[in-house]
Structures are given as structure tokens and as C-alpha cells.
C-alpha positions in Angstrom: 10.4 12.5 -2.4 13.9 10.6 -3.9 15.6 7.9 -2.1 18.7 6.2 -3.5 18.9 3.2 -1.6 21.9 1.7 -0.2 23.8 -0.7 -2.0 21.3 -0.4 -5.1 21.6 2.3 -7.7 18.4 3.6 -9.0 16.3 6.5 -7.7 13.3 6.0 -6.4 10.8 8.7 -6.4 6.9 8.9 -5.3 3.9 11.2 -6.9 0.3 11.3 -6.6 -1.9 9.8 -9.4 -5.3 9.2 -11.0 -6.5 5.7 -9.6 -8.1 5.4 -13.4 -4.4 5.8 -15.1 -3.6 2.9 -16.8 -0.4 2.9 -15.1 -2.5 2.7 -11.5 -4.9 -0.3 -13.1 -1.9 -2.0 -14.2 -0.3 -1.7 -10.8 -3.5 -2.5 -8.9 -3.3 -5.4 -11.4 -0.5 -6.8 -10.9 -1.0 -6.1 -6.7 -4.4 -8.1 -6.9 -2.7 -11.3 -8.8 -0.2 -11.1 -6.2 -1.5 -11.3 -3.0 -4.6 -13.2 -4.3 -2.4 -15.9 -5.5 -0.6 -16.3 -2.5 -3.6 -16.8 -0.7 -4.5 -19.9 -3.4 -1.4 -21.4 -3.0 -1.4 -21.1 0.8 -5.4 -22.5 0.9 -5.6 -24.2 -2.3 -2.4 -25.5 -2.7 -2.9 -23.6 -6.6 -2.8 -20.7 -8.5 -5.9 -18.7 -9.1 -7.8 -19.5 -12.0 -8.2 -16.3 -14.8 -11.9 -16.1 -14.2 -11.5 -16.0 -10.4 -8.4 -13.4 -10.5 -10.6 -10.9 -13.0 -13.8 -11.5 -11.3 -12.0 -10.9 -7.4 -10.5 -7.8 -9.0 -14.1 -6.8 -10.7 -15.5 -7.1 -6.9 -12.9 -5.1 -5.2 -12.3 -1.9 -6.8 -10.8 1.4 -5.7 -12.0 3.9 -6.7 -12.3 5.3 -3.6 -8.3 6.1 -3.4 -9.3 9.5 -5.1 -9.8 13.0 -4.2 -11.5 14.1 -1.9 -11.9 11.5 0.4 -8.7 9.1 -1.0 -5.0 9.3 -2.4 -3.4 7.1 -4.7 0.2 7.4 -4.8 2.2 5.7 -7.8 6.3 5.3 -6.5 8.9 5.3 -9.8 12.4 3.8 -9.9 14.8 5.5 -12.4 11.4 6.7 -13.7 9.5 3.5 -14.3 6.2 2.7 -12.5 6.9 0.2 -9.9 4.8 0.7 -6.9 2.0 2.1 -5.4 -0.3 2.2 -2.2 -3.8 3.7 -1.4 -5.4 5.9 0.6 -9.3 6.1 1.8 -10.2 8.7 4.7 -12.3 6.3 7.5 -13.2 9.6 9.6 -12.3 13.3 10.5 -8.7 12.0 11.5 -8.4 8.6 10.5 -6.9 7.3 7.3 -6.9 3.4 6.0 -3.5 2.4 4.2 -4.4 0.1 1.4 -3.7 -1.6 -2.0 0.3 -1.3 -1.1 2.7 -2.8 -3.5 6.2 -3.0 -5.1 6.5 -5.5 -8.1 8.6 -8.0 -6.6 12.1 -7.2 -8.3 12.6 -4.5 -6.6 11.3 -5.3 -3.0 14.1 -4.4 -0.3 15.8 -1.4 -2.9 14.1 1.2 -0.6 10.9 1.9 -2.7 8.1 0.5 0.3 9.7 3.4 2.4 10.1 6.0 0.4 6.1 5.1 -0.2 5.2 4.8 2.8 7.2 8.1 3.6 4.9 9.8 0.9 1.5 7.8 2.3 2.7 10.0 6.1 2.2 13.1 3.6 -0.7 12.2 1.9 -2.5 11.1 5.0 -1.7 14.6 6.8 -2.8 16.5 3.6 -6.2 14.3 4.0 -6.8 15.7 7.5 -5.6 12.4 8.9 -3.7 12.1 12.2 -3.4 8.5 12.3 -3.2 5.8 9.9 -4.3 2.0 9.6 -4.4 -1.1 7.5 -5.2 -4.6 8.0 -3.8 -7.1 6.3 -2.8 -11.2 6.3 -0.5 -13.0 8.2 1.2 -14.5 5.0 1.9 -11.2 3.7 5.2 -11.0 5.8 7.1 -8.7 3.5 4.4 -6.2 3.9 4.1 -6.7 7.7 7.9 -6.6 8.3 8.1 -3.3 6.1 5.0 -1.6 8.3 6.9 -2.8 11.5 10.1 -0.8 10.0 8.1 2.1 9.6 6.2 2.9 12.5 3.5 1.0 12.5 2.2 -1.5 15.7 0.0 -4.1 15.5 -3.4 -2.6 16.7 -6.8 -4.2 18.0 -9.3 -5.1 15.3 -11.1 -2.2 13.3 -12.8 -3.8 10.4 -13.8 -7.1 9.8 -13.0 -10.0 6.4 -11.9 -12.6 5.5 -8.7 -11.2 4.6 -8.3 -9.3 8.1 -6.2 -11.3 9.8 -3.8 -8.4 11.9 -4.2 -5.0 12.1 -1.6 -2.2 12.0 -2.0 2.0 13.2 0.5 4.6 13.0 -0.2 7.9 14.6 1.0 10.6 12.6 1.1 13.3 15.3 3.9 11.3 16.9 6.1 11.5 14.0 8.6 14.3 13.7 7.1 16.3 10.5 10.7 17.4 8.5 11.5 21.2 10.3 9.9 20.2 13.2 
């Protein structure tokens, strides 16, 4: 899938990849540092040390985003690696949205939809009929950008310290293109 967004030129497009790629580490990277030092500067009033950022991203890994049970989906503006979100199959029909992330630069350009777009796909070619996430309530970027695209806040599925609101989307209320 392309999207040129309004009012930015660039193209954004959105493929499948291996979760091992070193474009998918770098991006899992750079998505860990992110949200892990916004959580530090919100608690800690700091940035994360080195040793804790490498030794979070050592304890959560995700290698689970891969076939057959997961996706992994790296999103490319004018060609460029940019973006990316997971996914991990829960149940039979129930897919968990994770690891989602545009490198700051280019957040509000279009590329979280256009992602999110593909994750609807990916989740439907994994079996799933509904999709879900949690997530923090300082991440409001991400939150507003679920909220945009179908997602409602949803009772509480899973349980962490970083599970503070929890989104679902179900996918057989969405019109599929030709439908």
C-alpha cells in the first residue's frame, strides 16, 4: 500500500519483513529508546541510562512478530525505512498490535495509517477478526492515531506495568476494499 499524504510530498509505502533484518532491529531500536525514555523522563525526571535501555530491550524481545503465529511489517517513505508495527496472534481470531512506530520526523506525514492500514491486512491474513493493543497513557501520539483509525478503548486483557489503556478493533466491521 502507497499513501502520499496531504500537504507532504513523499510516498509512503508498507511491506512485510524479517523481525531479524537489521533494518527491523534498528527500528525496534530506535522504538524501545523511545518510548522507554519517555517513561524515565515522566517517572524519573531522566533519560535512561545505556545499560538499562540495552538490558530493557535484551528482556523484551520479538521474535514472536514472525510467521506463523506473527507479522512484522516495516513502512518506507520515498523508500527509506521509517516505521514499523508488530503483530503476535493471541487466539483463533484475535491478533495483539504491538511494537508500533514512526521515527519522530515524520510523525503526522500519513505513515501511522498507511501502517496501520497494512496491520488490518496482516491481521486478516493471520486468521484474526479483531485486533488489540495496550499501551500508556503518555504515549498520546499513538493513542490519538489508534483513535483515528478505528480503534476504542476496550476493558483490560493483559496485565504490566506498562498497560495502562487498552484498545480493540474488530476487523469484521471494517469495509474490506470491494466489499
Amino acid at each position: 500500500m502507497t499513501n502520499t499524504a496531504p500537504g507532504h510530498s513523499g510516498l509512503w509505502s508498507v511491506a512485510t519483513a524479517d523481525v531479524t533484518s537489521p533494518e527491523a532491529l534498528d527500528l525496534l531500536r530506535e522504538y524501545y529508546y523511545d518510548v522507554a525514555n519517555r517513561y524515565y523522563r515522566l517517572h524519573f525526571d531522566r533519560e535512561g541510562t545505556p545499560q538499562e535501555l540495552e538490558s530493557g530491550l535484551a528482556g523484551s524481545p520479538s521474535d514472536d512478530l514472525a510467521a506463523p503465529d506473527g507479522s512484522f511489517l516495516i513502512a518506507r517513505h520515498d523508500g527509506v525505512a521509517h516505521a514499523c508495527a508488530g503483530l503476535r496472534r493471541l487466539d483463533a481470531t484475535t491478533a495483539e498490535l504491538t511494537r508500533v512506530f514512526v521515527r519522530p520526523g515524520l510523525r503526522g506525514t500519513g505513515g501511522g495509517a498507511v501502517l496501520l492500514a497494512a496491520v488490518d491486512r496482516a491481521a486478516r491474513s493471520l486468521g484474526a477478526d479483531r485486533i488489540v493493543l495496550d499501551t500508556r497513557l503518555d504515549l498520546v501520539e499513538a493513542r490519538t492515531l489508534y483513535l483515528r483509525n478505528g480503534y476504542r478503548e476496550i476493558p483490560a486483557y493483559s496485565s504490566g506495568p506498562y498497560a495502562e489503556i487498552w484498545y480493540g478493533k474488530d476487523l469484521t466491521a471494517v469495509e474490506q476494499p470491494g466489499g
